[in-house]
N, C-alpha and C positions, 0 to 999 in steps of 0.2 A: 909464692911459696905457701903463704899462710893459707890461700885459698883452695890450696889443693884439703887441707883440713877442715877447715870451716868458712865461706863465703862470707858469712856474719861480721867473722871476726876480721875476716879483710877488708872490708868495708870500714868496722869502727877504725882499723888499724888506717886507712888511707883520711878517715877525718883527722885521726891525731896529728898526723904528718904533716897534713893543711895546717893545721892551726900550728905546730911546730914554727912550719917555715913561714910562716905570718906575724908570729909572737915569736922569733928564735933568740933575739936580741936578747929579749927581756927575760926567755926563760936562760940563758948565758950569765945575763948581770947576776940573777937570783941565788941560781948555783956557785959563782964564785962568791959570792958576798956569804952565802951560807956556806960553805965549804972552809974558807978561809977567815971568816970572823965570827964576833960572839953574836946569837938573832937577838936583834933588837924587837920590840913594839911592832914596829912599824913598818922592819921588813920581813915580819912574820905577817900584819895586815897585806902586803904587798903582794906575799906569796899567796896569800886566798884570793886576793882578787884576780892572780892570773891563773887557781886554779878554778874557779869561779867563770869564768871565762872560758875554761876550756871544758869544765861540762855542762855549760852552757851550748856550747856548741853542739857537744855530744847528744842533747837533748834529755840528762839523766836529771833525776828528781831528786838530786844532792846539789847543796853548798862546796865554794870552795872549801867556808869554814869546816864542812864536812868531811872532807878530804883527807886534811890535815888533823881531824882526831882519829880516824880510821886506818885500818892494817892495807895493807896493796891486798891482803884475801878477800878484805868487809868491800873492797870498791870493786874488786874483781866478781861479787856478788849482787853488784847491783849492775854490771855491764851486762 
């Protein structure tokens, strides 16, 4: 569907997915442990390193830490 709009972005979109269903566990534990408790240290470190991880993948010239100071606009401007 995406690609009948932009090729580009079905491509980025089928990386995300890979690494989704590669990482799904851990992006799962993340979400419930943030959704349902107060962020600690450590699983605020936790979550830059699987976001870290995932534009890595992507090949973007951002940090997880980067991620997580940033709006979904500021990252949608560097995709």
């Amino acid at each position: 569907m995406v690609a009948r709009v932009s090729e580009r972005d079905a491509r980025m979109q089928a990386r995300i997915n890979q690494y989704l269903m590669e990482h799904g566990g851990e992006a799962l534990a993340l979400n419930q442990q943030l959704q349902f408790g107060a962020p600690s240290a450590a699983l605020l470190e936790r979550q830059a390193r699987f976001n870290d991880g995932l534009v890595r993948s992507l090949d973007l010239p951002i940090s997880g830490d980067d991620v997580q100071r940033m709006t979904g606009f500021e990252v949608l401007e560097v995709v």
